[in-house]
N, C-alpha and C positions, 0 to 999 in steps of 0.2 A: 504494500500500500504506500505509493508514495506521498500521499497528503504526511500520514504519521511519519512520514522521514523530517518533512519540510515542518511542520508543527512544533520540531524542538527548536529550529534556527530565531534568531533575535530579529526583533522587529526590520531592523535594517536589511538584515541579509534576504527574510521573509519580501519585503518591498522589490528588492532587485529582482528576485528570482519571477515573482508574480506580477509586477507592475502595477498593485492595489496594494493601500494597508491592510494591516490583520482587521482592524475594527471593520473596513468595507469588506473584506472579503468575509468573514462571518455574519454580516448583513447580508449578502448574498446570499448566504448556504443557508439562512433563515427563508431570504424568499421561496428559493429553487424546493424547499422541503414540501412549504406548504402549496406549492404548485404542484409539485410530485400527488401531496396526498389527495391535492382534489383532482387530478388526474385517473389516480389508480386509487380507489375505493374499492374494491375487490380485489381479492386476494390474487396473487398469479405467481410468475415465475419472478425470482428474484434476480433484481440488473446486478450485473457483472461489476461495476465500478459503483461504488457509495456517491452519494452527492458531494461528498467534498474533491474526490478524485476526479468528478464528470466537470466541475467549477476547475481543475485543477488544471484540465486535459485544454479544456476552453481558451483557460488564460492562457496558458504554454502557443498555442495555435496564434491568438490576437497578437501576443508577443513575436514570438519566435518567427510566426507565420512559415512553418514546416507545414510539408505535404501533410494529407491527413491517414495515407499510409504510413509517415514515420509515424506521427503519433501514435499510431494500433498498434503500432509496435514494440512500442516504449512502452503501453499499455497491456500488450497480449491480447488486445481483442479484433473481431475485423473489422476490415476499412468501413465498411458501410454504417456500421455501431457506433462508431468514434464521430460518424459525420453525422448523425440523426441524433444523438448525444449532446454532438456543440450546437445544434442548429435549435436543439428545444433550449439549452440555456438560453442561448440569446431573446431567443423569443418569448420569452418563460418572464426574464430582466426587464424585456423591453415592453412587453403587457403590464407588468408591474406597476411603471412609471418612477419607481424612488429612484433611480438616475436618469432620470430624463432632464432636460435643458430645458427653462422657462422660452418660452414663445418669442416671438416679435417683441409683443408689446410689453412684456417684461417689465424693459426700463420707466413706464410711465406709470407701474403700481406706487401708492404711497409709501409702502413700506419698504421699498428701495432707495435708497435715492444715493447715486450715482455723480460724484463732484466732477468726474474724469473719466469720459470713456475710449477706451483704445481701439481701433479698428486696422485689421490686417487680414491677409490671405497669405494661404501654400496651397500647393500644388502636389497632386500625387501622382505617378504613371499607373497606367493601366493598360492594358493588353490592346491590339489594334481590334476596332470592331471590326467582324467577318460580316456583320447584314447591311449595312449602310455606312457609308464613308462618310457623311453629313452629324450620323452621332458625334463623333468630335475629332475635331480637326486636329493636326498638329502644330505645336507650340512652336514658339521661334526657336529654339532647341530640337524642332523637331521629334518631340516626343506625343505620344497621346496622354492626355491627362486629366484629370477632376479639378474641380478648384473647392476648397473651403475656405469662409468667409467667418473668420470669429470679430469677435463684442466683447470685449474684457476690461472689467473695472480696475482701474488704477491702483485703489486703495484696500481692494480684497482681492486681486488677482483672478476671481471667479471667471470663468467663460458667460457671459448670460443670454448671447443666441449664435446660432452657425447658421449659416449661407451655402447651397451648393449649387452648383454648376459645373458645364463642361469648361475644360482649361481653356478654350478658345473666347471665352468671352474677358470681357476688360477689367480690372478688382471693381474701376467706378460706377460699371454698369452694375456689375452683379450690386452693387450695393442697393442703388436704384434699384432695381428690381426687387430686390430685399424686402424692401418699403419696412426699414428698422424703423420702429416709432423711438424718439428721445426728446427727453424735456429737452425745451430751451434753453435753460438756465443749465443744462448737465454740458461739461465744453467735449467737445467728438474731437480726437487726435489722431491721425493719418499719416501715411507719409505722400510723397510727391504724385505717387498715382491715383491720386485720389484730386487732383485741381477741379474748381467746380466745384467741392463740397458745401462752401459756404453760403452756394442760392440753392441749397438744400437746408443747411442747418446754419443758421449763422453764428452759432458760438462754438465756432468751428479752428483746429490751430494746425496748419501746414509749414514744414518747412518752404523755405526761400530755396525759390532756384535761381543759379547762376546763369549767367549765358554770354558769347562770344565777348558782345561791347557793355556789358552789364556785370562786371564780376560781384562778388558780394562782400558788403563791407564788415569791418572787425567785428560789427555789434551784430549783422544778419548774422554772421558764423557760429558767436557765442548763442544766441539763441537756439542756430539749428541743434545747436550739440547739447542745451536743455531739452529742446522736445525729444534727441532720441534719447538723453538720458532717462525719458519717461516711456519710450515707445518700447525699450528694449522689455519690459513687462508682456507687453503681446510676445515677443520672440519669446519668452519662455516659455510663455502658454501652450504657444506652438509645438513645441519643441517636449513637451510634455506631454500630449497628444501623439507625437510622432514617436517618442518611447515603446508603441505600439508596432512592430515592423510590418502589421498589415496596413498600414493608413501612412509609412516610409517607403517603404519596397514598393515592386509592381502588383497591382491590385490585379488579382486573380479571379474574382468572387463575380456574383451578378451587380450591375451598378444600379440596382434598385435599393439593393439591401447596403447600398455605401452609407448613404445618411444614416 
C-alpha cells in the first residue's frame, strides 16, 4: 500500500511528492469516501486500491502526468482500472464543488474586497488537432496551445477566476471576452499586452512602453520595476499551477475536460 508508505513522511516531503497539503489531501479522501458510499450502497466486490491509494494514483498522474499504463503498474492493476479510477476522482472533486474557483463575478461580492488585482496568462501545448485545423492555430512559436487566463489578489495570492481559450487568441481579447466583473475602486494590474485596458477599467496600472524616438525616463523605469515588483505574485500563481506537469507538458487528454 503505498498511501501507508507516504503517510509517515513530514509534511514537506508529503507536499512535494503529492503536490497538495496533508490537510487538502485528507479533505479529499473525506469527499471521495462519501461519494464512494452513495455510489455503492450495496454490497459487491471489493476495489482493489483503498480510497487513499485511488487519490494517491490520481495525484501521481496530474503530477507526474505518466502514461496510465505506468501507473497500473506501479499499482499492479490494469490499465483500464487505473483510468476509470482517476476519471471518477476527478469527477467525484469536481461534482463536489469545495475546490472549485468562485465565478466571474466573484470580485464584486461584499465580502471580498480586493485592493489589487493581478491579471496574467500561460500557455500550455497540446497535441495537433487531427479533425479540424481551425481548433487552434499555431502560436508564433509555432506550437498548438491552450491559453489560461488567471485573477489573483495581491494581498492573498488566491487565484479568484480563470479564463480559457485557444493559444491563438490575444491575452487582451480573451480578457474581453472574459467579461471579468471588478469594482472600480479595486486597481487591475497587467503587463504591456494588455494596452487598452483602461477604456475597460479605468483604475487600471500598465507599464510604460518605450519606443525608437521615445525612450523612457528615470522615473517611467522606476515605476515599471514597482508594478513588476507586484506582478511577479501572478508568476507565482502561475507557476504553482504549473507544478502540475499535466497543465506544463503537452496536454494529452480531451480539451473539454482542460478547464
Amino acid at each position: 500500500m503505498k498511501y501507508e508508505k507516504i503517510a509517515e513522511y513530514s509534511n514537506t516531503k508529503f507536499r512535494r511528492i503529492t503536490g497538495v497539503k496533508r490537510a487538502t489531501f485528507d479533505k479529499m479522501v473525506e469527499i471521495l469516501r462519501k461519494g464512494y458510499e452513495e455510489k455503492h450502497r450495496r454490497r459487491g466486490r471489493r476495489p482493489k486500491l483503498s480510497i487513499e491509494d485511488l487519490l494517491l494514483a490520481t495525484l501521481e498522474y496530474l503530477r507526474e502526468y505518466r502514461t496510465y499504463a505506468h501507473i497500473a503498474a506501479s499499482y499492479g492493476i490494469a490499465e483500464s482500472n487505473i483510468y476509470r479510477g482517476i476519471k471518477w476522482v476527478e469527477d467525484t472533486l469536481i461534482r463536489d464543488g469545495t475546490f472549485s474557483l468562485p465565478g466571474r463575478k466573484a470580485p464584486l461580492k461584499r465580502d471580498m474586497e480586493y485592493e489589487v488585482v493581478l491579471v496574467d496568462a500561460t500557455e500550455s501545448p497540446i497535441e495537433r488537432s487531427q479533425k479540424s485545423k481551425s481548433d487552434t492555430i499555431p502560436e508564433r512559436i509555432k506550437r498548438y496551445t491552450l491559453k489560461t487566463q488567471l485573477l489573483v489578489s495581491l494581498q492573498t495570492g488566491e487565484i479568484i477566476a480563470l479564463a480559457f481559450s485557444n493559444g491563438k487568441k490575444h491575452d487582451f481579447q480573451l480578457f474581453k471576452d472574459s467579461r471579468f466583473h471588478v469594482k472600480a475602486k479595486t486597481e487591475l494590474e497587467a503587463d504591456t499586452g494588455y494596452q487598452g485596458l483602461a477604456q475597460i477599467h479605468a483604475n487600471s496600472l500598465l507599464p510604460k512602453k518605450r519606443s525608437k524616438n521615445h525612450p523612457l525616463t528615470k522615473q517611467e523605469r522606476k515605476d515599471n520595476r514597482e508594478i513588476s515588483r507586484k506582478r511577479i505574485f501572478v508568476e507565482h500563481a502561475i507557476r504553482f499551477v504549473k507544478r502540475f506537469r499535466i497543465l506544463s507538458e503537452r496536454y494529452r487528454n480531451r480539451r473539454k475536460r482542460f478547464a
